[in-house]
C-alpha positions in Angstrom: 157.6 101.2 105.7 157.8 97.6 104.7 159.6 95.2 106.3 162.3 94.2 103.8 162.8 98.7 103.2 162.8 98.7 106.9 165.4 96.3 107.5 167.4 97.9 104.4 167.4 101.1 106.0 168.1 99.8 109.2 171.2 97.9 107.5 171.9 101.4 106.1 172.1 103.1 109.7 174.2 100.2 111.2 176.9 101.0 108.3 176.7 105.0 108.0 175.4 106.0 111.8 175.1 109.4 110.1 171.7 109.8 109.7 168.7 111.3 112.0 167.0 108.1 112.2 170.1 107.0 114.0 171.2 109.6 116.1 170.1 112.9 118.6 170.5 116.5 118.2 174.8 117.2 118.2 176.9 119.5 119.6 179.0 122.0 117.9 182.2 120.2 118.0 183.0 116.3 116.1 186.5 114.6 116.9 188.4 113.4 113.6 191.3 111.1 113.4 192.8 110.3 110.3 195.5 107.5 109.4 196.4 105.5 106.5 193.3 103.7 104.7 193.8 99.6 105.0 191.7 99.1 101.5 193.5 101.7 99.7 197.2 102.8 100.3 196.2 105.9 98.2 193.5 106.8 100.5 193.2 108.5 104.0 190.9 107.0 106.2 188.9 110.0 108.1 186.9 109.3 111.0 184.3 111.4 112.8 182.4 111.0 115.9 180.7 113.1 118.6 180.1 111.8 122.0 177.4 112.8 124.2 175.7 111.0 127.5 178.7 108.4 127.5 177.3 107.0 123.8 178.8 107.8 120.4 176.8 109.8 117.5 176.8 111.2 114.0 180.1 108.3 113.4 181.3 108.2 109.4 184.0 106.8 108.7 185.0 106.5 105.0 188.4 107.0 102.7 189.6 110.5 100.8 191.9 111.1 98.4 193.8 113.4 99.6 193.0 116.1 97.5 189.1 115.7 99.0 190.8 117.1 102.2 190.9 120.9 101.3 194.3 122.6 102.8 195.6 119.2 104.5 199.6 119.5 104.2 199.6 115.5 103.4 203.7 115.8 104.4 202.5 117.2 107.9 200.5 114.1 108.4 202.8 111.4 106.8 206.7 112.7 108.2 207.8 112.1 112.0 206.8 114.5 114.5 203.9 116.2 115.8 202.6 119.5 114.3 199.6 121.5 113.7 197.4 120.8 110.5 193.7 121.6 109.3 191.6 120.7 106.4 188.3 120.8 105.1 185.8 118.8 103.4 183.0 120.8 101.4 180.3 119.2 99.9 176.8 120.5 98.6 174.9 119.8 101.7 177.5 121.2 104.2 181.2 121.5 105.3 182.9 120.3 107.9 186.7 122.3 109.1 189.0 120.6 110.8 191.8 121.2 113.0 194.1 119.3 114.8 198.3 118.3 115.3 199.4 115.2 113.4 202.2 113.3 112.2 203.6 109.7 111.7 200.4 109.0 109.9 198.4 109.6 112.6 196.2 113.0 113.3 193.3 113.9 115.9 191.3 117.1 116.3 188.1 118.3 116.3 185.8 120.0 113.6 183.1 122.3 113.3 180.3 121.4 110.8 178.2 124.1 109.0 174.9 123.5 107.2 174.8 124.6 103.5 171.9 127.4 103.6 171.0 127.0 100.6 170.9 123.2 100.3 168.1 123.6 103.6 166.1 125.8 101.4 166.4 123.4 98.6 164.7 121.2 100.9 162.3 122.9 102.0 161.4 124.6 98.6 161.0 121.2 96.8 158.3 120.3 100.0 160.6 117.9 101.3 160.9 119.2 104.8 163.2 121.4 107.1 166.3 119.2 107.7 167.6 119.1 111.1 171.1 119.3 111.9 171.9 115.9 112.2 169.8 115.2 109.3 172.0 118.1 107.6 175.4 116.1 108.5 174.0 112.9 107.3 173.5 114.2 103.9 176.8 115.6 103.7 178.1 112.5 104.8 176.5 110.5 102.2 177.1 113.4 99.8 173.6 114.0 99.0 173.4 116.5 95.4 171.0 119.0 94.4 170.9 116.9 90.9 169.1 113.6 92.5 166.6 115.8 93.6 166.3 117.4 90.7 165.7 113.5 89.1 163.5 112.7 91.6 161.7 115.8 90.8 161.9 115.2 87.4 160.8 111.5 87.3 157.1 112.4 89.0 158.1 110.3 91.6 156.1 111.2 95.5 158.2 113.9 97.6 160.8 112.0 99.1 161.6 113.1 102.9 164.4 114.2 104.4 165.7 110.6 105.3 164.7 109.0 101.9 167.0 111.5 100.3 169.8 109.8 103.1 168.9 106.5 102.3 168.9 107.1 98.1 172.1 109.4 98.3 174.0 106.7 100.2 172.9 104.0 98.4 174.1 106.4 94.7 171.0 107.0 93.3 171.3 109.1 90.5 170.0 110.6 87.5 171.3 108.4 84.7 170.0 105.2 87.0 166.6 106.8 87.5 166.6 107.3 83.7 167.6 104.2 82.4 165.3 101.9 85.1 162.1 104.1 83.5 163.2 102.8 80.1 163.3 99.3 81.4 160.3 99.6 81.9 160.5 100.0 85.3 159.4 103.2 87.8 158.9 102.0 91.1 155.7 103.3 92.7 157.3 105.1 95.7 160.0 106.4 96.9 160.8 103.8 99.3 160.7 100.9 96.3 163.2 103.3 94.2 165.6 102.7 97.3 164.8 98.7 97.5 165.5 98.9 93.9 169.3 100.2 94.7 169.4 99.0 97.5 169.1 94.8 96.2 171.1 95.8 93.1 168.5 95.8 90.3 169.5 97.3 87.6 168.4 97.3 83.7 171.7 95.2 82.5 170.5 92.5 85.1 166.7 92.8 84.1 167.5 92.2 80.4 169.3 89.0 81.6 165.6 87.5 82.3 163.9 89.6 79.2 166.7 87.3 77.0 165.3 84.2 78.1 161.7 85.0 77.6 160.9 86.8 81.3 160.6 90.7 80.2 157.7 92.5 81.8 158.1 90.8 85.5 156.2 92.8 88.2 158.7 95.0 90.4 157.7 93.2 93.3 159.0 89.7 91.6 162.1 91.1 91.0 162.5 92.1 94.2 162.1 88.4 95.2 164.5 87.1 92.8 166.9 89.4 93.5 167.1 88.5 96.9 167.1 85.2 96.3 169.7 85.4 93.5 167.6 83.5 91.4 169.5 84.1 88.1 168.7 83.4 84.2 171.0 80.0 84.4 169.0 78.6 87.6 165.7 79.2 85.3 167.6 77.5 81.7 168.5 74.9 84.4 164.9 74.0 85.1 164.2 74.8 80.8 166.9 71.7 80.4 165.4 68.9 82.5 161.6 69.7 81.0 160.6 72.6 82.8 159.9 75.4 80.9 158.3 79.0 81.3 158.2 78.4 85.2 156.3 81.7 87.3 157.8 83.5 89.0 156.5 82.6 92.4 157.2 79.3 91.7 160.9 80.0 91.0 160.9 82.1 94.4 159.4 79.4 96.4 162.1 76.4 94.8 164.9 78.7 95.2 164.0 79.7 98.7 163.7 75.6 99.3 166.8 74.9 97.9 165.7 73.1 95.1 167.8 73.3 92.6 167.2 71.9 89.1 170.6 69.4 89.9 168.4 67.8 93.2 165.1 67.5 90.9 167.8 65.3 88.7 169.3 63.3 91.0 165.8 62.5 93.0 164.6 60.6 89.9 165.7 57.4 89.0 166.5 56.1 85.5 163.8 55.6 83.8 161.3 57.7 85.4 159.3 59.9 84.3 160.2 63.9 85.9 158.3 64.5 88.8 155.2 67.5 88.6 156.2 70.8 89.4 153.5 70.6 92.3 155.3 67.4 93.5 159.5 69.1 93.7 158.4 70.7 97.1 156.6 66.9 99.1 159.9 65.4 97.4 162.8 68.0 99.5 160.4 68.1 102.4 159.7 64.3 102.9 162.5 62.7 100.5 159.3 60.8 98.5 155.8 61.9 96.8 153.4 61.5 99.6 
């Protein structure tokens, strides 16, 4: 793995802390609380953790709709008082049932999480590998569906493994985005640059931006670059206006990553003078002058 996917998927663990990369083998029993969600007053905010050796594991945290909480009496939770409640949340991958006493907004409990049989021997049909269980509650966490697979599948892309369907069903890779990216133009040669792809945000609305101003065909690796960079069509039309046209790529990357914006290349010429050389923007930030 690459160091930029790397540190995605690490960035990806921090926020989930579902998945097997992140966490040991669980026991049978997770703690939930639920209370009112702070983003959305619509929303209940469930969290899940298990504890083992003093440290936490398989953690998720994330807002429902109440209807997402199969059997949850919402009255039970919101009215005064303390009283016994349960729900459930199914998803493809695997289902987690919950029980517990709640009221004044507030519940706690424990749940017992199942594996989805036949989403294992999806897995292990398509050659992508036996899941564990952890690996089983991180893709019901993420909500990981048979129909990205499918896509994937579909697409020719390599066999993705058990985590790479984590990291692309948590970051909502889909059919219609794998679809629409191929006719940009663009397939990513591996799994792993598919989720770098979602992962920084490229998409084909923001890729056409570039092919309007004369950039179509850019490598995948140089839009990775200017994506993280957010180098954007205006900073390049910026460069066009003060005499700078049809820049390279790398050359955008390395101004942007200097901070050189086409409004310093301005204002470090006087009136009168000539613009500097493109070869000459970088000596000029560094040193203030042309050596």
């Amino acid at each position: 793995m690459n160091r930029p996917l790397a540190f995605i998927f690490a960035l990806m663990c921090a926020l989930l802390t579902v998945s097997s990369a992140c966490v040991a083998q669980s026991p049978d029993w997770i703690r939930f609380t639920l209370e009112p969600s702070t983003k959305d007053a619509a929303r209940i905010k469930a969290s899940f953790r298990e504890q083992r050796d003093d440290r936490d594991h398989n953690n998720w945290s994330t807002g429902f709709m109440p209807s997402d909480l199969i059997g949850l009496e919402v009255s039970s939770f919101r009215n005064s008082g303390t009283r016994p409640l349960h729900f459930a949340i199914v998803r493809e991958a695997g289902r987690l049932d919950c029980a517990g006493n709640g009221g004044n907004n507030y519940a706690s409990g424990n749940c017992r999480f199942t594996a989805d049989p036949a989403f294992e021997q999806l897995l292990a049909s398509r050659g992508i590998g036996r899941a564990t269980r952890d690996q089983m509650f991180a893709l019901t966490a993420v909500g990981a569906h048979r129909s990205m697979i499918d896509a994937v599948s579909a697409a020719r892309y390599p066999t993705p493994s058990v985590d790479d369907v984590i990291a692309l069903a948590a970051l909502g890779v889909d059919g219609r985005y794998i679809a629409e990216m191929s006719q940009a133009g663009y397939r990513p040669r591996s799994i792993h640059s598919l989720i770098e792809f979602k992962a920084l945000n490229i998409t084909p609305q923001w890729i056409a931006g570039f092919a309007r101003i004369g950039y179509a065909n850019l490598p995948g690796d140089g839009l990775v670059q200017m994506r993280a960079l957010n180098i954007t069509p205006e900073f390049i039309e910026g460069y066009r206006r003060i005499g700078y046209p049809n820049l390279p790529v790398d050359k955008l990357v390395e101004l942007k990553a200097l901070n050189i914006t086409p409004d310093f290349v301005r204002s470090s010429v006087r009136a009168g003078e000539p613009m500097p050389q493109v070869s000459e923007l970088v000596e000029i930030k560094l040193f203030g002058h042309k050596r």
